[in-house]
C-alpha positions as YAML, in Angstrom:
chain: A
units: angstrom
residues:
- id: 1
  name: UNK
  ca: [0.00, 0.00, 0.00]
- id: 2
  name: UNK
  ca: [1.41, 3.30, -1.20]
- id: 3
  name: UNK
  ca: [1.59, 5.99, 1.62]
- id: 4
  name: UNK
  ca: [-0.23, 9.30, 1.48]
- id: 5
  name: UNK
  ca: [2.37, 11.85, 1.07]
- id: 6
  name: UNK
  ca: [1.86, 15.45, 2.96]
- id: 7
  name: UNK
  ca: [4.36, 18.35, 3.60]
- id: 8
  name: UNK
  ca: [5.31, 18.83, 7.50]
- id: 9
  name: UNK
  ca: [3.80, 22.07, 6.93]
- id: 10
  name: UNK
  ca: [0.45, 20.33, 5.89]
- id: 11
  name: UNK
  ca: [0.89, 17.80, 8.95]
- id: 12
  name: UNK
  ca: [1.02, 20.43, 11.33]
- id: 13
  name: UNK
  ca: [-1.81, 22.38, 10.28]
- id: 14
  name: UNK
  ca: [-4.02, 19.38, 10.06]
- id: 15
  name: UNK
  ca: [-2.57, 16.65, 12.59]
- id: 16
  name: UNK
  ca: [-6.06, 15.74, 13.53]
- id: 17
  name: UNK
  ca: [-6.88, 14.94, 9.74]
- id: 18
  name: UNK
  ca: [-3.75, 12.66, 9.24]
- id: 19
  name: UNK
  ca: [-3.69, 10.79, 12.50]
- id: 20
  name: UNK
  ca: [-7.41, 9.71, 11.58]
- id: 21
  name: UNK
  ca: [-6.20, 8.85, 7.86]
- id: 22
  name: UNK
  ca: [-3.12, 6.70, 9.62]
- id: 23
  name: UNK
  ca: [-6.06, 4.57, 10.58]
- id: 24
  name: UNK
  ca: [-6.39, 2.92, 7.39]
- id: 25
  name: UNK
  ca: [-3.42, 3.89, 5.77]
- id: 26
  name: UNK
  ca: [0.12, 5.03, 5.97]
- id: 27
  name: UNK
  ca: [1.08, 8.29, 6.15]
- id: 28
  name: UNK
  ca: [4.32, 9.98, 5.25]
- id: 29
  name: UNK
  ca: [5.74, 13.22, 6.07]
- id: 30
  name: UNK
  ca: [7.88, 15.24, 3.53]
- id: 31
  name: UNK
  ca: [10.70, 17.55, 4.66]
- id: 32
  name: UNK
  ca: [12.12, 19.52, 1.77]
- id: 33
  name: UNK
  ca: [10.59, 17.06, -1.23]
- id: 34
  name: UNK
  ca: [11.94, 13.77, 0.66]
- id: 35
  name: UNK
  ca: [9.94, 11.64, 2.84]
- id: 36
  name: UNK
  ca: [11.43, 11.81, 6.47]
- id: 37
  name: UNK
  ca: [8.11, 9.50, 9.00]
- id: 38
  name: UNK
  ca: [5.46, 7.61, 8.33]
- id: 39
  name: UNK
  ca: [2.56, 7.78, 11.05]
- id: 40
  name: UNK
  ca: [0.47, 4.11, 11.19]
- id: 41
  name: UNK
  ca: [-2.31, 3.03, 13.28]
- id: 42
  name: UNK
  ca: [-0.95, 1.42, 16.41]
- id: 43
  name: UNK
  ca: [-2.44, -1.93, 14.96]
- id: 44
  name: UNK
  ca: [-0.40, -1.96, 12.11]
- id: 45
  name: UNK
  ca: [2.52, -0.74, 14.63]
- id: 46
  name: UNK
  ca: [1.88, -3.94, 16.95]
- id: 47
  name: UNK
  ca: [1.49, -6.78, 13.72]
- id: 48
  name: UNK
  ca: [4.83, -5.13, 12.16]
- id: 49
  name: UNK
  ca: [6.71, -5.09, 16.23]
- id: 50
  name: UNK
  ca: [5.00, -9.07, 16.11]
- id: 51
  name: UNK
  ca: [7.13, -9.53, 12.81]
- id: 52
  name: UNK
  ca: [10.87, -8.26, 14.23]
- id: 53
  name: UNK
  ca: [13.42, -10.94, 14.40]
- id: 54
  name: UNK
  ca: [16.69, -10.63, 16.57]
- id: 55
  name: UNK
  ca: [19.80, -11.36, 14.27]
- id: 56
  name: UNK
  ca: [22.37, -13.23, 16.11]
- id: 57
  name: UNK
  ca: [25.90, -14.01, 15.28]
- id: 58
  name: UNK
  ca: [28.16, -16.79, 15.78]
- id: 59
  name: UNK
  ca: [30.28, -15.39, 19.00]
- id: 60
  name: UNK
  ca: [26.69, -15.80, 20.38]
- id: 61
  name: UNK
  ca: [26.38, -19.41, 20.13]
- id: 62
  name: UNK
  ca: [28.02, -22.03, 22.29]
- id: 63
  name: UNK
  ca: [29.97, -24.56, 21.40]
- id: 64
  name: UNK
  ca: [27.13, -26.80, 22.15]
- id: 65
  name: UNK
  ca: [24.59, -24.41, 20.02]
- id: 66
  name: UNK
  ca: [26.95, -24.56, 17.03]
- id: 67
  name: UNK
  ca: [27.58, -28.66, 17.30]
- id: 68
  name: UNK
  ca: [23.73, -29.23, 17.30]
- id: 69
  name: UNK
  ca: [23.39, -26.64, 14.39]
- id: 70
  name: UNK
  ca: [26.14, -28.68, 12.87]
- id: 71
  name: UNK
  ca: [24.44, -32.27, 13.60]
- id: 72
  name: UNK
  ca: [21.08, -31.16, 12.58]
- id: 73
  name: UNK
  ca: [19.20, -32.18, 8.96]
- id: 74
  name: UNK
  ca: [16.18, -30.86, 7.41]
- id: 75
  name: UNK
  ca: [13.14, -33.15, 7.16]
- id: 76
  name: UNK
  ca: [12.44, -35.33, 4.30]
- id: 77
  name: UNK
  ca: [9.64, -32.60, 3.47]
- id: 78
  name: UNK
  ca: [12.06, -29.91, 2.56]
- id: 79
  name: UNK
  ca: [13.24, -31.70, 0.05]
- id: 80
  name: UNK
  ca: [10.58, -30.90, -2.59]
- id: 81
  name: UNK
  ca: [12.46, -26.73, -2.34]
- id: 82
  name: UNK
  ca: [15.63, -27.95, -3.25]
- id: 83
  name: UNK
  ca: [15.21, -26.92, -6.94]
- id: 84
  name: UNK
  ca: [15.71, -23.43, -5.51]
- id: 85
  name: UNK
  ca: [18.90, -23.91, -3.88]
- id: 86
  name: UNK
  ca: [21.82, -22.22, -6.40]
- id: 87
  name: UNK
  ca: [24.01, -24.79, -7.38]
...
């Protein structure tokens, strides 16, 4: 879904306006031509904090993480995606 696009300027003169449009879609905020926030509903804020992932690196494992990640094998199922593995 494209956002609506509106001038700080605009924003401030009609917060009210936008923060009920954020409702059912995004909003973004120009600065000099370039968009600098979005404003969504705090539903959409919630399903998108749902979706964040924590990256983790290998000096983060133990030894006894990275030996099971080692020893482990994907079930039989997976198999049937291995035409998009890049040979």
């Amino acid at each position: 879904m494209d956002a609506l696009k509106v001038s700080a300027a605009e924003f401030q003169r009609n917060i009210g306006r936008y923060q009920d449009l954020a409702l059912t879609q995004p909003v973004a905020v120009t600065r000099n031509g370039r968009e600098r926030t979005v404003l969504i509903s705090t539903e959409e804020y919630a399903r998108l904090k749902r979706r964040d992932r924590e990256v983790l690196g290998l000096d983060d494992f133990t030894e006894d993480d990275l030996a099971a990640l080692k020893a482990s094998r994907p079930p039989a199922e997976a198999a049937a995606f291995n035409h998009e593995l890049k040979r």
